[in-house]
C-alpha positions in Angstrom: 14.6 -7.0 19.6 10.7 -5.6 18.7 11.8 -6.7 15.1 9.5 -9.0 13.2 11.1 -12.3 12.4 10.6 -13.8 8.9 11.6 -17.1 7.9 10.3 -17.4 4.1 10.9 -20.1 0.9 10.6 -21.0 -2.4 8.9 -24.6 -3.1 9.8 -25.8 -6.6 12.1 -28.1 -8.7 15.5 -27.5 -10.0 16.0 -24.3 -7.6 19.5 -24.6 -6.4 20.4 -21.5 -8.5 17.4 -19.3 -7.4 18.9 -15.8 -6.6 15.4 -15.0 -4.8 17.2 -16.4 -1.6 19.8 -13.5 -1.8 17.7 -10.7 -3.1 14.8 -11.7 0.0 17.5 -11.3 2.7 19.8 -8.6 0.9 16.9 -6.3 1.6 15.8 -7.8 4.8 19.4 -6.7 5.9 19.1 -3.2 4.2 16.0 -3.0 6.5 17.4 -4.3 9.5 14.9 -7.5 10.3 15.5 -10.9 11.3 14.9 -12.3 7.3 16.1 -15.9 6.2 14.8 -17.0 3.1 15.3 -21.6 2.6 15.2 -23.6 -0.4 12.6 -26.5 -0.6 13.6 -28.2 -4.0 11.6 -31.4 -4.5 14.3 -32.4 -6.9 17.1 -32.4 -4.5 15.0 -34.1 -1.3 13.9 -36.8 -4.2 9.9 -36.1 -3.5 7.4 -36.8 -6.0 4.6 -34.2 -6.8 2.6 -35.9 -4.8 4.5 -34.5 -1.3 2.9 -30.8 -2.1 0.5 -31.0 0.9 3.1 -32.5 3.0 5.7 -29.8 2.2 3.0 -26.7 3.0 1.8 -28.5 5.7 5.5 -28.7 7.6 6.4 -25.0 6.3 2.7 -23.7 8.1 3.8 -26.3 11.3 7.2 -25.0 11.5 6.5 -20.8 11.8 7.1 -20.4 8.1 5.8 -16.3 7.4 5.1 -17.7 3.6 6.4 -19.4 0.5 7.4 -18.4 -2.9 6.4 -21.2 -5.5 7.3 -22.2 -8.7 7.8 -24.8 -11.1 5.9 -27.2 -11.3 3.5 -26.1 -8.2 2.0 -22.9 -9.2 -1.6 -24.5 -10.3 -1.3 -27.5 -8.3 -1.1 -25.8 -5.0 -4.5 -23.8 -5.6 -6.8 -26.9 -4.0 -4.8 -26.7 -1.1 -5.1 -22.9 -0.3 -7.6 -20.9 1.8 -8.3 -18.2 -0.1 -6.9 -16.1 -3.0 -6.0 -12.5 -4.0 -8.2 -11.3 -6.7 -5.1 -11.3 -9.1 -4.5 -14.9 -8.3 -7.9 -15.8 -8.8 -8.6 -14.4 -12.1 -5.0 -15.6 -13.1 -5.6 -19.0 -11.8 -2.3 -19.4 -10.7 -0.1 -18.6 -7.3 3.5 -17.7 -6.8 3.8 -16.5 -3.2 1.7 -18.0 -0.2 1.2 -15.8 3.1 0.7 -17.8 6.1 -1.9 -15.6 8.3 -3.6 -16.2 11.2 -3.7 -20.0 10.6 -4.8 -19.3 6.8 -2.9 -20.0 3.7 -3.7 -17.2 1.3 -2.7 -17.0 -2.3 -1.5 -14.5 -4.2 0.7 -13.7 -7.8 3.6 -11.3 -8.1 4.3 -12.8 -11.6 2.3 -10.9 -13.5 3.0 -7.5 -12.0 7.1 -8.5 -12.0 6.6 -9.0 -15.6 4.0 -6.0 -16.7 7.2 -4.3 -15.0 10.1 -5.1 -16.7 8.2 -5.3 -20.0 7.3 -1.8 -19.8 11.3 -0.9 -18.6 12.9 -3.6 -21.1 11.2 -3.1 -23.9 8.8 -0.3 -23.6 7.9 1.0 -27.6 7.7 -2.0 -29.3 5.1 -3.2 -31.4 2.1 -5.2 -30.3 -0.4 -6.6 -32.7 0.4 -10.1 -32.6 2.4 -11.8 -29.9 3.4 -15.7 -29.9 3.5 -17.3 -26.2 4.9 -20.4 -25.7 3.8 -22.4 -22.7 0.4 -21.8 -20.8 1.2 -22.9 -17.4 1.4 -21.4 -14.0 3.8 -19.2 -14.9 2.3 -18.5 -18.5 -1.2 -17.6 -17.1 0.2 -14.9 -15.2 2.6 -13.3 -18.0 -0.6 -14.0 -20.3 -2.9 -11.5 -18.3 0.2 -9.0 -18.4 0.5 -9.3 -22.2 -2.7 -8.6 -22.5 -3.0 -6.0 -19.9 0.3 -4.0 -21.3 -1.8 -3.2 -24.8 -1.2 -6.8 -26.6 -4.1 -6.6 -29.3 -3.4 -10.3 -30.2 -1.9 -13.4 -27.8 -1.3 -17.1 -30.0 -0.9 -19.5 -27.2 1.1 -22.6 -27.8 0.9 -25.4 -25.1 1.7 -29.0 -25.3 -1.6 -29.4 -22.7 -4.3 -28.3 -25.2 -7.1 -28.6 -22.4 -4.6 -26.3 -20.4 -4.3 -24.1 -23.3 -8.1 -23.8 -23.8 -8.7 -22.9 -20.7 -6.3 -19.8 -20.1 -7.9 -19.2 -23.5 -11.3 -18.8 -22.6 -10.0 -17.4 -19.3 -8.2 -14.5 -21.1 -10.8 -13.9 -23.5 -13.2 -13.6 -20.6 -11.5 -10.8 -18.7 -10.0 -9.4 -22.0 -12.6 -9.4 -24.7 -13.5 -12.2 -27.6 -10.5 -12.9 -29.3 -7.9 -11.3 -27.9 -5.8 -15.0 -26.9 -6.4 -17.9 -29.3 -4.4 -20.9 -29.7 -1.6 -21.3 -32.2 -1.9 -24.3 -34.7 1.3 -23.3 -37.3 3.8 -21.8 -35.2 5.6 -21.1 -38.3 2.8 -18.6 -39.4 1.8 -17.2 -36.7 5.8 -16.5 -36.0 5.9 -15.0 -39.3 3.1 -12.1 -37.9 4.3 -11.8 -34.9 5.5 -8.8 -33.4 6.6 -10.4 -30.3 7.8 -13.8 -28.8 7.8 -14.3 -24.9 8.9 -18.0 -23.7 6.9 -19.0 -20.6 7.8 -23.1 -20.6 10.9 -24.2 -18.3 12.8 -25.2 -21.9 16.1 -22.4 -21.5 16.3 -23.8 -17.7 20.1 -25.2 -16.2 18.3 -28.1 -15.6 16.2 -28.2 -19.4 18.7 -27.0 -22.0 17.1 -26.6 -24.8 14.9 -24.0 -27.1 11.1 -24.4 -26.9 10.8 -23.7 -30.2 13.3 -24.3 -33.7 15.3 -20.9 -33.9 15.2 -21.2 -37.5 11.8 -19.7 -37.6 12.7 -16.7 -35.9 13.3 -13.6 -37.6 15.3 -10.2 -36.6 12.1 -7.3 -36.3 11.0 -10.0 -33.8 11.4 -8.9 -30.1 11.8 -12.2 -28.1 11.6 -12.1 -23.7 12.5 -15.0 -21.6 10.9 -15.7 -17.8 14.1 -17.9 -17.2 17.2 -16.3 -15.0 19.2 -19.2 -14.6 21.0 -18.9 -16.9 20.5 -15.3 -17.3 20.9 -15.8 -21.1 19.2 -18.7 -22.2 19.9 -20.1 -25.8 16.6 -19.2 -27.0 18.1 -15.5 -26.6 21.3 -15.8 -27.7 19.8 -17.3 -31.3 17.6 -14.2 -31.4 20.5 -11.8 -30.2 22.3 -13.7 -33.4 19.8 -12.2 -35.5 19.5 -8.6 -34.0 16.3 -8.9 -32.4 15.6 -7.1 -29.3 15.4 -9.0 -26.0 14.3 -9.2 -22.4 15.7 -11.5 -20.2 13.9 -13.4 -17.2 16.1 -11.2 -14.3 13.7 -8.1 -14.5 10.4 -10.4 -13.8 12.7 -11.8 -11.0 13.4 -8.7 -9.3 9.6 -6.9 -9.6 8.1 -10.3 -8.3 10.1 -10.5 -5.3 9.6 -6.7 -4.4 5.8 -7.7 -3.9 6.7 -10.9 -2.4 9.1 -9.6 -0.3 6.6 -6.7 0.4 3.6 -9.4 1.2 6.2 -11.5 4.0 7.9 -8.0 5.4 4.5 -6.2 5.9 7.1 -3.1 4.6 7.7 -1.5 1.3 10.9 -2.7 -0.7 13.4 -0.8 -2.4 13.2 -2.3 -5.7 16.0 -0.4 -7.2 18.6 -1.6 -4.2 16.9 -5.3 -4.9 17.9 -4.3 -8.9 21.3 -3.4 -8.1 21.5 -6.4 -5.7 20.7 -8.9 -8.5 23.0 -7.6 -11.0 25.7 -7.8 -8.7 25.0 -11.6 -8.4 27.0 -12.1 -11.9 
């Protein structure tokens, strides 16, 4: 009964096939606590973007421990936050919100979930040039973990070019001068790439699709996905097609929700039980 109760979320769009639920209260079992873990898709209660401040407020009202956040929120929600980690704030982005004594602190689990299953997935190949697609929420924290995992070159591609420019300068600010730039011929800088990591929501259930034409990839490319759902995204299976190595989105998955579920619980996770939990899930 001296358990800690924790009622946790994931704020988002498109989320109905989110395994985070299952992997959140899979371990909260495994540790014995009082853990459920809701769904707040935008896209199912028909809200506009606009009912952000609405939705945080209600989770803080209503004894949430914290939220998980996703697409589209992750930059939107800074200007309604507290404070922020010093990962978030260099990042410029936030995945997981703790709700603490009446303060909404932000943090970001995305970049260390990914630094992670890069260096497990794909752990010796090459690095001199890397093509990112998407500059987002989500791409500002894979960005940083490109970078911080020995990428000597990042070409950023965003449909936002403001956006772009600014993880640009933001990267090359905590990096070093020219370590990011942005891409202008994807085509070329595909062609001296080492490496091709998909941050946009193009792959998604809900977005079918390939953010870029799979004709210009090549097989000594390795190509990585942040999408899970579905687990193999048609980006992949083109580059599996060609024999290029991949890294699908399940591993940044996982390592995120270790530290988010590590952030709500106050506890240390078992990150190889939440592995073995996730691949169960099919």
């Amino acid at each position: 009964m001296n358990q800690p109760a924790i009622l946790a979320g994931l704020i988002g769009r498109g989320i109905q096939l989110s395994r985070t639920p299952a992997l959140h209260e899979h371990e909260g079992d495994a540790q014995a606590l009082r853990y459920l873990y809701r769904l707040i898709d935008a896209d199912q209660l028909g809200l506009d973007d606009s009912a952000l401040p609405g939705l945080l407020d209600a989770a803080q009202r209503t004894g949430f421990t914290g939220l998980n956040v996703t697409y589209p929120f992750k930059q939107a929600i800074l200007p309604l936050l507290d404070d922020l980690s010093d990962e978030a704030r260099g990042i410029g982005a936030v995945n997981t919100v703790v709700f603490q004594e009446g303060k909404r602190i932000g943090h970001n689990t995305d970049c260390l979930g990914f630094a992670e299953g890069l260096r497990r997935g794909l752990p010796d190949v090459a690095r001199h040039q890397v093509v990112q697609m998407g500059a987002g929420g989500a791409g500002a924290a894979v960005a940083h973990a490109l970078l911080s995992e020995g990428v000597a070159r990042l070409v950023l591609f965003e449909v936002d070019v403001p956006r772009a420019q600014a993880l640009v300068d933001n990267l090359n600010a905590h990096f070093g001068a020219g370590r990011a730039m942005l891409g202008s011929d994807l085509a070329s800088a595909l062609a001296d790439a080492d490496g091709l990591v998909n941050t946009t929501p193009v792959g998604m259930a809900k977005l079918p699709g390939t953010p870029l034409p799979v004709e210009l990839l090549h097989a000594s490319l390795w190509v990585a996905e942040i999408i899970y759902f579905p687990l193999e995204t048609e980006l992949l299976r083109a580059a599996r097609r060609l024999g290029c190595r991949t890294l699908d989105g399940g591993s940044m998955a996982v390592f995120q929700a270790v530290k988010a579920f590590e952030l709500f619980s106050g506890r240390p996770a078992d990150a190889q039980r939440m592995q073995a939990h996730f691949a169960s899930l099919g």
